[in-house]
C-alpha positions, 0 to 999 in steps of 0.5 A: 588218461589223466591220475586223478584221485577220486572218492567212491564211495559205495552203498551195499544193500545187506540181505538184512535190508541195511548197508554197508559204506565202503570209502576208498581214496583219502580222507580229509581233515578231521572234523573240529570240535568243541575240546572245552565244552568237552572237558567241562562235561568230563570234569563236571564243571557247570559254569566258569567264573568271569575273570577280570576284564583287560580293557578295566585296569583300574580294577587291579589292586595290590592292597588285595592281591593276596587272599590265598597266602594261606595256602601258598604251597611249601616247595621244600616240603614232601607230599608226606611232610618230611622238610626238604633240607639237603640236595639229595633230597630234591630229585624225590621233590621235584618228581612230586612237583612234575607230577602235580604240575602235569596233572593239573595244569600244563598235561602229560606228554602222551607215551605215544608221542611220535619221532621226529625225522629232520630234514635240513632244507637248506644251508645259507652262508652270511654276515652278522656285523661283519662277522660270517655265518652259517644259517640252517633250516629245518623241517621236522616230519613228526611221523603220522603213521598212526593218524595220516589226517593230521600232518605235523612238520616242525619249522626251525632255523638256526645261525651259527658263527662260520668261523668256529672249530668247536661247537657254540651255545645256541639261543633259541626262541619261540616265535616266527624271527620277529616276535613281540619286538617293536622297531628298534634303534638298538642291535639286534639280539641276533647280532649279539648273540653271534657277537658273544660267540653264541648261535641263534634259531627260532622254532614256530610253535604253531607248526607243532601245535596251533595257538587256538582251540583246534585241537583235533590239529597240530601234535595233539590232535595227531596222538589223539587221533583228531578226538578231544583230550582226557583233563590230565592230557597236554596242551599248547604250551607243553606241546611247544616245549616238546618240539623243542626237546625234539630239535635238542634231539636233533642237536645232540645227534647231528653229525659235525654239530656245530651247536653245542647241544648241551648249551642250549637255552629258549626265549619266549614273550607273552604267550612264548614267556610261558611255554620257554618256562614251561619248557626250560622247567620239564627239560633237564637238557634245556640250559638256560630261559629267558623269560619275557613277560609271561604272566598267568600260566607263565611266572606269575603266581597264580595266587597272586589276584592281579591282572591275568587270572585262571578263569581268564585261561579256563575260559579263554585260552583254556588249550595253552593247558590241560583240561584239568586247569579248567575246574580251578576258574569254575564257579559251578562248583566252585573252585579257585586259584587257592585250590591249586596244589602247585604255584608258579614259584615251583614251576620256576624251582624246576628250573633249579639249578639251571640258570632262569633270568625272568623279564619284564618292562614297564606298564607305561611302555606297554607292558600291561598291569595285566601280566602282573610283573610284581607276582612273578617278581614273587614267584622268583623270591619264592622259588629261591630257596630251591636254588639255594639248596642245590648250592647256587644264587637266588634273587638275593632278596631278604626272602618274603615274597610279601614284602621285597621290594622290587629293584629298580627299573633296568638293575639286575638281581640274583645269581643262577636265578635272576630278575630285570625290568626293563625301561621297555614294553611287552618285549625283551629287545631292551634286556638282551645285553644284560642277558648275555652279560649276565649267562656268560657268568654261567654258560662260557661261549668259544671266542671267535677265531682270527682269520688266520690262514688254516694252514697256519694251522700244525699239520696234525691238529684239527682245524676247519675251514674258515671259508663258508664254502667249505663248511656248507661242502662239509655238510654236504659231505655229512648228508653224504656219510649218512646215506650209507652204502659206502664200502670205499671212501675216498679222502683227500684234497682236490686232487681227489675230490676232482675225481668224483665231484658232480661239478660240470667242469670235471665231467671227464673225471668223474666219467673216468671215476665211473668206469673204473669203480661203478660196482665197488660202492665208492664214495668220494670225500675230498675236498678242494686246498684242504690241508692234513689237518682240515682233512682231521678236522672233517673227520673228527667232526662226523664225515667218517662216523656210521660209514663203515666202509670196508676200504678207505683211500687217502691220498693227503699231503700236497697242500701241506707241502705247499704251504712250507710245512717240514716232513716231520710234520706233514707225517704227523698229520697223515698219521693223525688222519691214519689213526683217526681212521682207524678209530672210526672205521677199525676193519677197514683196509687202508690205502694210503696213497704216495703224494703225487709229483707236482711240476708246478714248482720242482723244489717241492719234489725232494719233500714229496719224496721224503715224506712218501718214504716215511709212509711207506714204513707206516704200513702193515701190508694188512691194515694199512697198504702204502700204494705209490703210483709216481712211477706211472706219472712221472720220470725218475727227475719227477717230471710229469709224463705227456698228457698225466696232468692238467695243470702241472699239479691235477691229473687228468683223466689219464692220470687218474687212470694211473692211479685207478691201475693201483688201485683195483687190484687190492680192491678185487682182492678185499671186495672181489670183483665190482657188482653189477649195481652200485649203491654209494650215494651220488657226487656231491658238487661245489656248494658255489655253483648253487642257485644264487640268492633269491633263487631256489634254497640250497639243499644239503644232500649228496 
């Protein structure tokens, strides 16, 4: 018989003569309703004014654009009315300003906001201008427990430089990988950013929140469980800029991270303006905006009358806010922009001192009087001294946003706080270069390494793989280590890795990987032509850190010696990874492995033997055990035995078994003898014999 599910739904007569519903099976989605006629009857608001209509634009006058300057609120002034003039005081003012701006006009973020589990869903190898890249997609499982009918899954992307050993500042943006931009002749921004050593990611809003008003959807409605919001609740533009302090999150936290999670800055247009500024002002962490033509409810004073104004939001997109926004666009009763107790100039002063670069283009090109470039062109002239205070530059303009003048067209102004309008239209593509020319003064990025040989590299300084092989291997090998269940670890190069890997070529070793130690709980790390200080590099870079096993194998070396490294290197870099094991797993036991006689070219053999000699002095017989099983492999010459090797340098499984006789002792006397199941992850393979493009994506697992 076929699963089905099925709603039953059961009506019991009571003795009392009513009934009793009882539903098994699930529910759907919660009913819509209607949030703004909601939160004008909570507010008492009986009518909203008519904003300014879009398609008129000859109605937009500059001459009486200022009615409410009188009551332009002070941003160094406290509530109480103590004058704000020294740094130490900011942080009280600031707390005051968050306050009122999340009361009023962007909402709180809930104390029930739900974790947020990534997943990545694949890692993706490709060129950027010639450059390699890695390119990583996320989901992210916003939990649902406390309301399964909405179901939220942030979708996220980013791209990084392949070839960098430390972590790059990473740009992200609001949007869907296109955005607002128009087909263009110039470089894509994506490529310049990799181009200055930066990565680049976009993050969807509508996966955290819809851009409409079904709010019984998306994040809100899930921490509201699907009811309509109270006036000082959050809406869309602070639900978007909490998805991204949830994916810097992820960054701080990521294992092998190769952004750096304190470099990373937003960029938004139009409506994504708004919620990159909105995000930057209520994030500490987030380092850098790059604001495109955000308008009312992004830069623009609200007290500006031009273009955009709050009816048009209190009654239109009235969910981009909290409720509260509503009342300041009612006729009944009446209220207006005047009696905001906040303006968009303290909205970009949250930002202080963190470098804000605000954009727009022209009205000829598109980029309409509506979003009213002049009055966010004031809003920064005004929220300059806030920037001042904390010792950084402001626009650099004599300071009345009444009368600076705007710079011209395609001329970038200020320091920390920064202005320029582009010859373009409603986009930012024509600002990039002066972006990136401009944050470089601010937020250094690595330089982009040669493509040196890695082995060119000292044996005992970390150095990662510059091949997109590896680093996709590498993260692999970090989904692995975060697993858990490991109390073995094996590290080294091919010679290990071939030992337990899930590729179909060495099938008998890992057969032979199984018989000897299925029960020890152990996991392998190697990974193929890694040198000593590859092996550091992965270590160093998360493939080691929580695992806590209770034995740690390494077997490292050979491909130093190939390369032509001298003993007192090599030893350098085997005692490198010692101590960084020890550093990252201090009660693990390790076994450090001899390396092994290789025939594949006999002048090597004196340098194996005098490197195994200085290992041998390294161990402790507690900590630390030197284990050298060459006698089983080869003769006294170093000449490998019949049948001990495939290639004169790999083993064979029998081979491996010499390796393994060495090894279950010690095993039984730290672990005892093996269990009856085994709880390490599964092998990791070779990332190059996954689906080829076009097919299913790469998953990153063990």
């Amino acid at each position: 018989m076929p699963n089905r599910r099925v709603n039953l739904i059961l009506a019991l007569t009571t003795l009392a003569g009513g009934s009793i519903t009882i539903q098994f099976g699930p529910a759907g989605p919660p009913p819509p309703f209607d949030d703004h006629a909601e939160m004008m009857k909570q507010l008492g608001v009986r009518a909203i004014r008519p904003g300014p209509n879009p398609n008129d634009q000859s109605t937009f006058n500059e001459a009486t654009a200022n009615p409410y300057k009188e009551t332009m609120p002070d941003l160094l002034r406290m509530e109480n009315g103590t004058k704000v003039e020294k740094a130490s005081q900011w942080p009280r003012r600031r707390k005051e300003i968050v306050t009122l701006f999340e009361r009023e006009v962007y909402g709180r973020v809930p104390k029930n906001a739900p974790r947020v589990t990534w997943e990545v869903t694949g890692v993706t190898p490709g060129m950027s201008g010639g450059i390699p890249t890695l390119t990583k997609t996320l989901i992210g499982h916003v939990d649902n427990r406390s309301y399964p009918k909405v179901k939220v899954d942030i979708q996220a992307s980013y791209t990084v430089p392949a070839r960098t050993a430390t972590p790059v500042p990473m740009m992200m943006e609001f949007g869907f990988g296109g955005g607002f931009r128009r087909p263009s002749s110039a470089k894509p921004w994506t490529q310049q950013a990799i181009e200055r050593g930066w990565g680049y990611g976009t993050i969807s809003p509508n996966s955290i929140q819809p851009d409409n008003n079904h709010l019984e959807m998306g994040v809100i409605g899930l921490c509201n469980k699907g009811k309509p919001r109270k006036p000082d609740d959050w809406g869309a533009l602070r639900a978007w800029g909490w998805g991204l302090s949830r994916l810097i999150d992820y960054f701080e936290r990521e294992k092998g991270a190769m952004v750096d999670a304190r470099k990373v800055g937003i960029e938004g247009v139009s409506r994504y303006g708004k919620a990159a500024l909105v995000a930057e002002a209520f994030d500490p962490r987030v380092a850098v905006g790059f604001i495109g033509s955000s308008g009312e409810g992004g830069a623009k004073l609200h007290r500006h009358i031009f273009g955009e104004a709050v009816e048009n939001l209190a009654g239109g997109e009235f969910y981009w806010m909290a409720g509260n926004f509503i009342k300041y666009g009612a006729s009944d009763p009446p209220k207006t922009a005047a009696d905001l107790p906040v303006d968009s100039h303290e909205l970009i002063a949250l930002c202080a001192p963190r470098p804000c670069f605000v954009s727009y283009g022209l009205v000829e090109k598109g980029d309409a009087k509506w979003v009213d470039a002049h009055g966010s062109f004031m809003a920064g002239v005004l929220a300059g001294p806030a920037y001042r205070l904390l010792g950084k530059k402001d626009f650099g303009t004599p300071g009345d946003y009444l009368t600076d003048p705007m710079p011209p067209v395609n001329s970038l102004i200020g320091g920390e706080l920064a202005w320029r309008q582009h010859d373009g239209g409603h986009e930012v593509t024509p600002n990039w270069p002066a972006f990136f020319d401009w944050v470089a003064r601010y937020i250094p990025a690595p330089p982009l390494p040669t493509n040196r040989k890695p082995l060119g590299t000292p044996a005992d300084v970390p150095a990662s793989r510059t091949d997109d092989n590896s680093l996709i291997a590498h993260f692999q090998l970090l989904q692995k280590a975060a697993k858990g269940g490991i109390d073995v670890y094996f590290e080294g190069d091919s010679i290990t890795r071939r030992w337990g890997t899930s590729d179909a070529a060495w099938k008998p070793m890992l057969e032979n990987w199984t018989a000897n130690f299925y029960g020890w709980n152990a996991a392998n790390f190697g990974w193929g032509a890694d040198g000593t200080q590859n092996i550091l590099w992965r270590l160093k870079n998360g493939e080691l850190d929580g695992v806590n096993p209770k034995v740690i194998v390494l077997l490292a070396g050979t491909n130093n010696v190939g390369a032509g490294q001298s003993v007192d290197e090599i030893v350098r870099g085997i005692e490198a990874i010692v101590k960084t094991c020890r550093e990252k797993a201090p009660m693990a036991t390790i076994v450090l492995t001899g390396i092994f006689p290789r025939n594949d070219n006999m002048s090597y053999l004196p340098t194996i033997s005098a490197v195994n000699a200085r290992l041998a002095k390294m161990a402790d017989g507690k900590r630390v055990r030197f284990l050298n099983v060459n006698a089983g492999l080869a003769d006294s010459a170093g000449k490998l035995f019949e049948g001990i090797t495939i290639d004169n340098l790999h083993p064979s499984p029998k081979g491996y078994q010499v390796w393994a006789d060495g090894l279950k002792p010690i095993f039984t006397e730290i672990l005892g003898p093996p269990a009856m199941t085994d709880h390490a992850p599964p092998p990791t393979g070779d990332p190059s014999q996954a689906p080829p493009p076009g097919g299913p994506p790469r998953r990153v697992g063990g």
